[in-house]
C-alpha positions as CSV (number, residue, x, y, z in Angstrom):
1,X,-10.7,-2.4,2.2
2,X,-13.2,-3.6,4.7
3,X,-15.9,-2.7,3.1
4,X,-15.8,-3.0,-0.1
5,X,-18.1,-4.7,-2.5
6,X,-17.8,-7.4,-5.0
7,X,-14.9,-10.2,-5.8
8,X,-12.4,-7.3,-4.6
9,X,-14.2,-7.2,-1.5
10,X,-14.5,-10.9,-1.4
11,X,-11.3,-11.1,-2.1
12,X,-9.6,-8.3,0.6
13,X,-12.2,-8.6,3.9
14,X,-10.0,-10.6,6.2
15,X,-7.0,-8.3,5.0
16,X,-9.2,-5.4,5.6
17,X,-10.0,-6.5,9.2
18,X,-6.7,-7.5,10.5
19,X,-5.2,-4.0,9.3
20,X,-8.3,-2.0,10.8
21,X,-7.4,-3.7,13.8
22,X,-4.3,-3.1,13.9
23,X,-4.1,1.0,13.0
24,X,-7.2,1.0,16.0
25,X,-4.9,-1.0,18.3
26,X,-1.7,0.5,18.0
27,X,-2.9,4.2,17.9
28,X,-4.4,3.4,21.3
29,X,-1.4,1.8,22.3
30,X,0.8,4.8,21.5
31,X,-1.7,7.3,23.0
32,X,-2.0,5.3,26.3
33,X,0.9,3.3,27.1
34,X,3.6,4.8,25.6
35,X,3.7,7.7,27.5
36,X,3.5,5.9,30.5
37,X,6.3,3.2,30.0
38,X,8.5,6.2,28.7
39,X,7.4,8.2,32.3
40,X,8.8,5.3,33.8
41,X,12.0,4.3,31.5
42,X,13.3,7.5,31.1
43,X,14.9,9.3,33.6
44,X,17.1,12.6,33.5
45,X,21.2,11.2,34.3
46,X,24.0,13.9,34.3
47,X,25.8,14.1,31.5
48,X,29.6,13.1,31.6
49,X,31.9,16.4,31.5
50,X,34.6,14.5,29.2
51,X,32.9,12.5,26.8
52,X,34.9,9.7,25.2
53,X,35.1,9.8,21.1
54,X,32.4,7.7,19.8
55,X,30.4,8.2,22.2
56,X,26.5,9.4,21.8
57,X,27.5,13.5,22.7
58,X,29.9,13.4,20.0
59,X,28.6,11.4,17.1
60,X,24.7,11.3,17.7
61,X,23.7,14.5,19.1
62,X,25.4,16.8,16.9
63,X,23.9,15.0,13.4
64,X,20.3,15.4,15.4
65,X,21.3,19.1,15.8
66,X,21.6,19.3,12.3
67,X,18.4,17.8,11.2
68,X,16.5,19.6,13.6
69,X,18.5,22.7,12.3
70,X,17.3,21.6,8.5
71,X,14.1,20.9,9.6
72,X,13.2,24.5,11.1
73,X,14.7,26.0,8.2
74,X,12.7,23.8,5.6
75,X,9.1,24.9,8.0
76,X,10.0,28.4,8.1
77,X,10.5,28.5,4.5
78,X,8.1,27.0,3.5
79,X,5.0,28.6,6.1
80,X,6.7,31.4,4.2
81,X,6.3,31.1,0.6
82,X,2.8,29.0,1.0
83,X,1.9,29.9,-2.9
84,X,4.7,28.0,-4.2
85,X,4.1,24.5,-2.0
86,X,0.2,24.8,-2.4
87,X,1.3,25.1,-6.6
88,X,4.0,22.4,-6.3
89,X,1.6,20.2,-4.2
90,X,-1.1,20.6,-6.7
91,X,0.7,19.9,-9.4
92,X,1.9,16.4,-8.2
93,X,-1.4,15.6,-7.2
94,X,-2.0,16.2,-11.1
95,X,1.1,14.3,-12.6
96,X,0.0,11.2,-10.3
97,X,-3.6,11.3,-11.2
98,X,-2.5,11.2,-14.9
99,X,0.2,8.6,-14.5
100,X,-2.8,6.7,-12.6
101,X,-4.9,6.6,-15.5
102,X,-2.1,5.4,-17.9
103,X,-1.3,2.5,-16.1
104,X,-2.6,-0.7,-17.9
105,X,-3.5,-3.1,-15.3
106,X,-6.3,-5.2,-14.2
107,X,-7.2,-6.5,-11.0
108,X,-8.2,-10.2,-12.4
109,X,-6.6,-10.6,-15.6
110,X,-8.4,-13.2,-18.6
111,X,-7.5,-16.6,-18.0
112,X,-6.5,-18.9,-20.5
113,X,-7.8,-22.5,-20.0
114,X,-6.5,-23.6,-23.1
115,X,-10.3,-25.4,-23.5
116,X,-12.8,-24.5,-26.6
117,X,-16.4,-26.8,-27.1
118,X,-18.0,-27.0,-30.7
119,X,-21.7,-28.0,-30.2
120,X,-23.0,-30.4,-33.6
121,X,-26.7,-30.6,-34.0
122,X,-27.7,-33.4,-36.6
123,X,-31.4,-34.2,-37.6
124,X,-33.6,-36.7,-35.3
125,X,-32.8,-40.3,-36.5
126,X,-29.1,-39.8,-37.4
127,X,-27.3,-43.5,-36.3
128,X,-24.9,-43.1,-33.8
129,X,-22.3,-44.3,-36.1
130,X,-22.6,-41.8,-38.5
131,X,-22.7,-38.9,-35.9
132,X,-19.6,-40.0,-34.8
133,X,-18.1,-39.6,-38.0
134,X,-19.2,-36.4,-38.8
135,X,-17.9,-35.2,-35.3
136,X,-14.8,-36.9,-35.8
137,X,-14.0,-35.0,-39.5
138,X,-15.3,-31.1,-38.4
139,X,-18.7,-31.3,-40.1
């Protein structure tokens, strides 16, 4: 969006900027300081031997089992059958491109100002009066 040409680009620069900005900003951020303030925050604490019944061992850690559990599964399966997602992936890239092209929009609609001019042209000579009158009655 930052560069872009014409009334879009007009239009979109500032927007452009501030989000280039900030994608360059905060992927600095989470390569460099991150990592360091989570060297520093997080430390390794023993884990109780009798955990109580809502606690974090109980409730959190066995749902993140399972997604990391469903998560393996869904990689190995699918580094295994690469055919069917490379066919699946091209085929939604089809289906959106062709949905793309039947959507009926325009980035500045026509206006209506509700306006319209008519333009007389009399000969040289014609009294003010009578110009009038002809403007007045459409002719």
């Amino acid at each position: 969006m930052t560069f872009i040409t014409g009334m879009t680009g007009v239009l979109f620069r500032q927007l452009g900027w501030i989000v280039t900005i900030t994608v360059v900003t905060s992927t600095l951020v989470a390569i460099s300081l991150t990592p360091m303030l989570s060297s520093k925050m997080l430390r390794l604490r023993e884990t109780k031997t009798n955990p109580g019944r809502w606690s974090y061992e109980r409730t959190i850690i066995p749902w993140l089992d399972k997604l990391d559990d469903f998560y393996v599964n869904s990689l190995k399966w699918s580094l295994t059958h690469k055919k069917v997602i490379i066919i699946v992936s091209v085929a939604v890239l089809g289906v959106s491109i062709f949905l793309a092209t039947k959507l009926q929009t325009e980035f500045m609609p026509q206006t209506d100002e509700s306006r319209f001019s008519i333009s007389v042209e009399l000969q040289s000579g014609t009294r003010v009066d009578k110009t009038n009158r002809n403007c007045a009655a459409g002719g």
